[in-house]
C-alpha positions in Angstrom: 107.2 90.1 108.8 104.3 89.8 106.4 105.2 88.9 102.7 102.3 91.5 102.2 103.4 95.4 100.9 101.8 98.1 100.8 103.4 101.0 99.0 101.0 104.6 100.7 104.6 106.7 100.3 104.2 108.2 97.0 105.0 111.6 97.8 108.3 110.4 98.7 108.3 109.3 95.0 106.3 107.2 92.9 107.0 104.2 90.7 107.5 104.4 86.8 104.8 103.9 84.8 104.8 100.7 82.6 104.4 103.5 79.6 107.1 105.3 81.1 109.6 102.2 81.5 108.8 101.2 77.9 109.7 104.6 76.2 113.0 104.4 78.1 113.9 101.2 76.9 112.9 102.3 73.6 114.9 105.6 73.9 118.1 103.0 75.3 119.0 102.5 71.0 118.9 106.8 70.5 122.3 107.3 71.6 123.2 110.5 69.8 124.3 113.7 71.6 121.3 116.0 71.2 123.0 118.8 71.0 125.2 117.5 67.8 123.9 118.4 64.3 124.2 114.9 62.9 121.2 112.3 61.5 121.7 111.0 65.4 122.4 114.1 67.3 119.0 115.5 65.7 116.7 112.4 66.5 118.0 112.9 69.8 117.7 116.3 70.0 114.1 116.3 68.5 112.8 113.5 71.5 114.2 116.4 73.7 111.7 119.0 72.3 108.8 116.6 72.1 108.8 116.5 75.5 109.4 119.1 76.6 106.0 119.9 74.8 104.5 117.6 76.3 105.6 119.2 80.1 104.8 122.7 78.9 101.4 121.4 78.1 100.7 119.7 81.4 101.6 123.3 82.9 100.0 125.7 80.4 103.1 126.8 79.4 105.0 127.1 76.0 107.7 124.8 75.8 110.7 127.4 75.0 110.0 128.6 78.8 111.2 125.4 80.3 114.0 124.0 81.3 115.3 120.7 82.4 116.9 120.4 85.5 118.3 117.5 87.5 114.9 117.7 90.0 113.0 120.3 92.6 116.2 121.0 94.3 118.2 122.2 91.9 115.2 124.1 90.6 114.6 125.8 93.6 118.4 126.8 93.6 118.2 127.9 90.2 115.9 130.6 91.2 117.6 131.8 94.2 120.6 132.2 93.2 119.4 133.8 90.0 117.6 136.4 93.0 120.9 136.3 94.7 122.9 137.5 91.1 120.1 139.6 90.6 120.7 142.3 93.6 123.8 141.1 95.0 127.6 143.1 94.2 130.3 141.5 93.3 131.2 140.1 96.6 127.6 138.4 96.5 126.4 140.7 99.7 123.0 142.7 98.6 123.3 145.9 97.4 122.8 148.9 99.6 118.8 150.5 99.1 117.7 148.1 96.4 115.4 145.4 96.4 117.0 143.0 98.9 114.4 141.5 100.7 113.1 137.4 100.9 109.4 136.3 101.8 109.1 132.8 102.1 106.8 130.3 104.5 107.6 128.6 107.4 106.7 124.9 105.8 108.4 125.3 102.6 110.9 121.9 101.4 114.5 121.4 103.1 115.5 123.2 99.9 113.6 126.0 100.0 113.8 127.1 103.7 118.2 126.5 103.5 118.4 128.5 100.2 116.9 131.4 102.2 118.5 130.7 104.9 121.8 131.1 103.0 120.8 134.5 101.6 120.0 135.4 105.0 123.9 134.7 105.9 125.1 137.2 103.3 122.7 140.0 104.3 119.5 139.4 102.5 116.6 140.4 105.0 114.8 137.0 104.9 110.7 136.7 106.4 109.3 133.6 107.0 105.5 133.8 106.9 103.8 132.0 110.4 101.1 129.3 108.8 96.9 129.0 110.6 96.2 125.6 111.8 95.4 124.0 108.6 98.6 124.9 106.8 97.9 128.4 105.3 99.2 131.4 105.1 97.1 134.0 106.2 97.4 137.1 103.3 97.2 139.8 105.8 100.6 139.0 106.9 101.5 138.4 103.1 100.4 142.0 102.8 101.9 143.2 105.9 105.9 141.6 105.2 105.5 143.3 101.9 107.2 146.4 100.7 109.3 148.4 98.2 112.5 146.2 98.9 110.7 142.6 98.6 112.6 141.0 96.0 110.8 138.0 95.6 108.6 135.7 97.5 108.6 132.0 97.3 105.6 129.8 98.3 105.3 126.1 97.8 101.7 125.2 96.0 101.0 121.9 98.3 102.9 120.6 101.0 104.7 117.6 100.5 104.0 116.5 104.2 100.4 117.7 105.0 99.1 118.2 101.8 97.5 122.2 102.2 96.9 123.6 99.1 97.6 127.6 99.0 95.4 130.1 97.5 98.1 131.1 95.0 96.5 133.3 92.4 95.7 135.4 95.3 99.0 135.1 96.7 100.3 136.2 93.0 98.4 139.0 92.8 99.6 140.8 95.9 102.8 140.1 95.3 102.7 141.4 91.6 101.5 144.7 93.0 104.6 145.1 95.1 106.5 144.7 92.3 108.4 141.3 93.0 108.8 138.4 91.8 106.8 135.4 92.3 108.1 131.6 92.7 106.4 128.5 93.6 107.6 124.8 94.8 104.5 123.2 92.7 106.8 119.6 92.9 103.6 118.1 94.4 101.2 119.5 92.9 101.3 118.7 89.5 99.7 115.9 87.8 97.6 115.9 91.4 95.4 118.9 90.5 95.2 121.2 87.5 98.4 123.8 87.4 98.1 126.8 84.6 100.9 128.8 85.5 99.1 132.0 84.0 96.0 131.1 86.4 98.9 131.1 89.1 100.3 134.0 87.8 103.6 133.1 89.0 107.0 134.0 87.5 109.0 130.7 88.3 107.8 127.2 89.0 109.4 124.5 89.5 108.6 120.4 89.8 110.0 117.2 89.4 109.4 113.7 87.5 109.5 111.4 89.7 106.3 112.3 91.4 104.3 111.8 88.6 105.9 108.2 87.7 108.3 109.5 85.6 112.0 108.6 86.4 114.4 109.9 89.2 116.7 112.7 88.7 115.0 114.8 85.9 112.7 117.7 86.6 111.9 121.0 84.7 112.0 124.8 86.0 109.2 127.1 84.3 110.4 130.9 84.0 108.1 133.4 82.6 109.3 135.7 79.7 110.9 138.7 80.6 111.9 137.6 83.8 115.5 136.7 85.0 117.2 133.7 85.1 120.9 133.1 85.5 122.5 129.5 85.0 123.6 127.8 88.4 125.6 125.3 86.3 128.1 126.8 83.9 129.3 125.2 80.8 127.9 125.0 77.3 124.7 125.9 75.3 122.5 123.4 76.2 119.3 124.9 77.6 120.0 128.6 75.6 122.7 128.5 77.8 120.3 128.3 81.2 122.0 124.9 82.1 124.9 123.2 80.6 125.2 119.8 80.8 124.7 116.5 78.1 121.2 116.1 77.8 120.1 113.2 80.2 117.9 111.6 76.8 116.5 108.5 78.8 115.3 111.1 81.9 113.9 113.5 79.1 112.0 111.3 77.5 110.2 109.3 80.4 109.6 113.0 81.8 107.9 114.0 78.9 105.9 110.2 78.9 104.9 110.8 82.4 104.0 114.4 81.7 101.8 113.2 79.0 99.8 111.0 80.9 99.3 112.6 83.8 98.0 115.5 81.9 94.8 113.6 80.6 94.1 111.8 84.3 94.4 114.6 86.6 90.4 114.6 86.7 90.1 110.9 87.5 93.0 111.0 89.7 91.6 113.8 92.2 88.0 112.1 91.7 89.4 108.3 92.1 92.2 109.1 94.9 90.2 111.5 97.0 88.0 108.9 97.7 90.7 106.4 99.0 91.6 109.1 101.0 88.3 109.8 102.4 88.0 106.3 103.1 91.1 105.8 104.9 90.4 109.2 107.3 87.1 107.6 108.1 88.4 104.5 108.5 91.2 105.3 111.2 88.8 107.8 112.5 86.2 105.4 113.9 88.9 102.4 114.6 91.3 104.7 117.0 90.3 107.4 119.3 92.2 110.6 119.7 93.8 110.9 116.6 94.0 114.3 114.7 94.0 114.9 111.1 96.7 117.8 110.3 96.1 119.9 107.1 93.4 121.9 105.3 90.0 119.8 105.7 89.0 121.1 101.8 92.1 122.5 99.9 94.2 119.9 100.3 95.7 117.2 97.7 93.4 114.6 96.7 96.3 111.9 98.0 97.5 113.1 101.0 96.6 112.2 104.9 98.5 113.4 107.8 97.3 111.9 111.3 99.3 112.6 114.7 98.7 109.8 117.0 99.1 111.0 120.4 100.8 108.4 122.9 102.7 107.0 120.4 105.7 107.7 118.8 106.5 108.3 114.5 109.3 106.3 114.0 107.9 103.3 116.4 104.4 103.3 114.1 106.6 103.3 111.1 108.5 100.1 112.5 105.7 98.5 113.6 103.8 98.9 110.1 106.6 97.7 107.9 106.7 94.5 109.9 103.5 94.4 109.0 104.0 95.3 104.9 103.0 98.9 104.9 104.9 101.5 103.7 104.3 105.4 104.9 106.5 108.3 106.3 106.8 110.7 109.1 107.3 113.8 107.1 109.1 114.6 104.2 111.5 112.0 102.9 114.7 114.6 102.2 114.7 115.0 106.1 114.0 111.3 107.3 117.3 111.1 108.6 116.4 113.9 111.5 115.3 112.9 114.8 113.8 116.3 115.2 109.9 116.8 115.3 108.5 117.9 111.7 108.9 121.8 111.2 105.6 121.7 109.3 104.0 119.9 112.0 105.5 122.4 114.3 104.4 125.2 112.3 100.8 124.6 112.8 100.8 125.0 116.2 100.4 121.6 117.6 102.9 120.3 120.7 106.3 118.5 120.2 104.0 115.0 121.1 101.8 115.6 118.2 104.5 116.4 115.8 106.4 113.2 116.5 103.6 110.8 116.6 102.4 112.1 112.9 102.4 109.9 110.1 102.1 110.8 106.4 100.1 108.5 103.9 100.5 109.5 100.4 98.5 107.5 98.1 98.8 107.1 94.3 97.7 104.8 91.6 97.7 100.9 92.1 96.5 101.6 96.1 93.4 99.8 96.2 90.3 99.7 98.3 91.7 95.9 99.5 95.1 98.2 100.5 93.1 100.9 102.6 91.0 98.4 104.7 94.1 96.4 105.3 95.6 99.6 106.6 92.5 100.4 108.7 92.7 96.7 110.1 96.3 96.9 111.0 96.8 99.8 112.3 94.8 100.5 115.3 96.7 97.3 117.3 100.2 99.2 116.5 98.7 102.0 118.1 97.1 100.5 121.0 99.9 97.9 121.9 102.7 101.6 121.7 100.1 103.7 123.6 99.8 100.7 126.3 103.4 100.3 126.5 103.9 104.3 126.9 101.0 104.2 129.5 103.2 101.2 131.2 106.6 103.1 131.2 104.8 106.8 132.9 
């Protein structure tokens, strides 16, 4: 095994920022409660706000409609069990001729597709929305699942395996006229490309710190004014009462470092990363034959390559480039421990052979050019030596 590493999984999660690290540290000595009304309890308590001005910023968004959460997941939750409250009776099944019915996609996160699916269990008419070949939705089905019962309609921003971007003010606009509610999974798409929720025009959004070298565990759920939100964690006032809990200080306030950052480099990220990423598709384009790129050619994020290597298998090119120091994934990290073929590979319409032999590079800042060529060098001998051996054991 090489002493070599390199790190290409950052969609999986990224590593703090020296800037972040620091203001943790520093934030180690404010140990007050901010929710007490003490000298210490208000230092705290006023780190807390600062940052979460400094999110709200990086999403357009005033700072008194977010909330912190412990990450995506439990932002995703938030919102559909808020939906769930929302038109369910008291035995939680949906009431008889109101709005009771779910569009989602068929690529959404782990999260997103079981939260729907659970509604689905307790008699919530759930519609998952078929994707083209590049990852879209196509809007005439949009418009064609839509109705008088659609409740609300939840479509993640970019995917976290393929990288697809949605057209999501469109999306936004036709769900706005059917009178729903509009959520998005935008987990990996900020600090990767501008986000203005008003420019989305959604009513809920939700992301995550650590995939914008910010810390694990903390994330944030946007909620528009005027629209619903009940807490999925019951307890005391923190949050207005949206989420109780002790303020997590140290998550907070590397959140709102990370936030800060990434909100003046999302330019020179999509402008500096993009071109890594062009660099390494053309790079494993002309070295291997008969590979294909999955995901939208154009709206895609600036960091993300998916390539399915027929005659070779996912989880064998994974072992074969860690001995060798490089670091990628076959899909989305939260499902790593399935042996199952990616559901968003699936989902565009490629085979079973396709979907297992994909791999996911996710690049991010401290990849350099030295890192991509070292990928393009290494990898076409993993492929060719499993393909031979496949070839060998037909």
């Amino acid at each position: 095994m090489t002493e070599r590493r390199v790190y290409i999984d950052y969609n999986a999660t990224t590593p703090l920022r020296p800037e972040v690290k620091a203001a943790m540290i520093a934030d180690l000595e404010i140990y007050g409660n901010a929710s007490s009304m003490h000298a210490a309890g208000r230092l705290a308590h006023g780190r807390v706000e600062a940052a979460r001005s400094a999110v709200g910023k990086l999403l357009g968004a005033p700072p008194e409609a977010l909330i912190f959460t412990s990450g995506g997941s439990e932002s995703n939750n938030t919102v559909f069990q808020t939906m769930r409250r929302l038109a369910s009776d008291p035995s939680g099944r949906p009431l008889a001729g109101g709005r009771n019915e779910i569009i989602t996609t068929a690529i959404e996160h782990p999260c997103v597709l079981n939260s729907a699916s659970y509604l689905k269990s307790l008699g919530f008419k759930v519609t998952f929305l078929p994707v083209d070949g590049y990852g879209k939705i196509r809007l005439e089905d949009l418009r064609a699942a839509l109705s008088e019962k659609t409740l609300f309609v939840s479509v993640m921003m970019a995917n976290n395996e393929i990288g697809t971007i949605q057209d999501m003010g469109e999306i936004s606009r036709l769900v706005k006229d059917a009178g729903a509610f509009m959520h998005t999974d935008a987990v990996q798409a900020v600090g990767k490309v501008p986000v203005n929720v008003d420019e989305l025009g959604v009513d809920y959004l939700t992301m995550s710190a650590h995939k914008i070298y910010g810390p694990k565990g903390i994330g944030a759920l946007y909620f528009r004014r005027g629209s619903p939100l009940f807490p999925l964690i019951h307890g005391g006032h923190q949050e207005d009462g949206y989420r109780a809990g002790t303020y997590n200080n140290i998550g907070i306030l590397g959140f709102g470092t990370a936030a800060a950052i990434a909100a003046g480099e999302v330019e020179t990220y999509g402008r500096e990363i993009s071109a890594l990423r062009l660099r390494l598709r053309e790079g494993l384009e002309a070295a291997i034959p008969h590979i294909k790129i999955n995901g939208h050619p154009v709206d895609t994020l600036p960091n993300t390559l998916n390539v399915s290597f027929p005659g070779a298998e996912g989880e064998s090119i994974l072992l074969g480039m860690d001995i060798m120091g490089i670091e990628a994934s076959t899909g989305s990290a939260c499902a790593s421990g399935s042996l199952e073929p990616s559901h968003v590979i699936m989902a565009l319409g490629v085979g079973p052979e396709l979907a297992h032999g994909s791999i996911r590079f996710s690049l991010g800042w401290g990849i350099t050019v030295e890192d991509i060529d070292y990928i393009i060098e290494t990898v076409p001998p993993i492929i060719a030596r499993l393909r031979a051996m496949s070839t060998l054991a037909s």
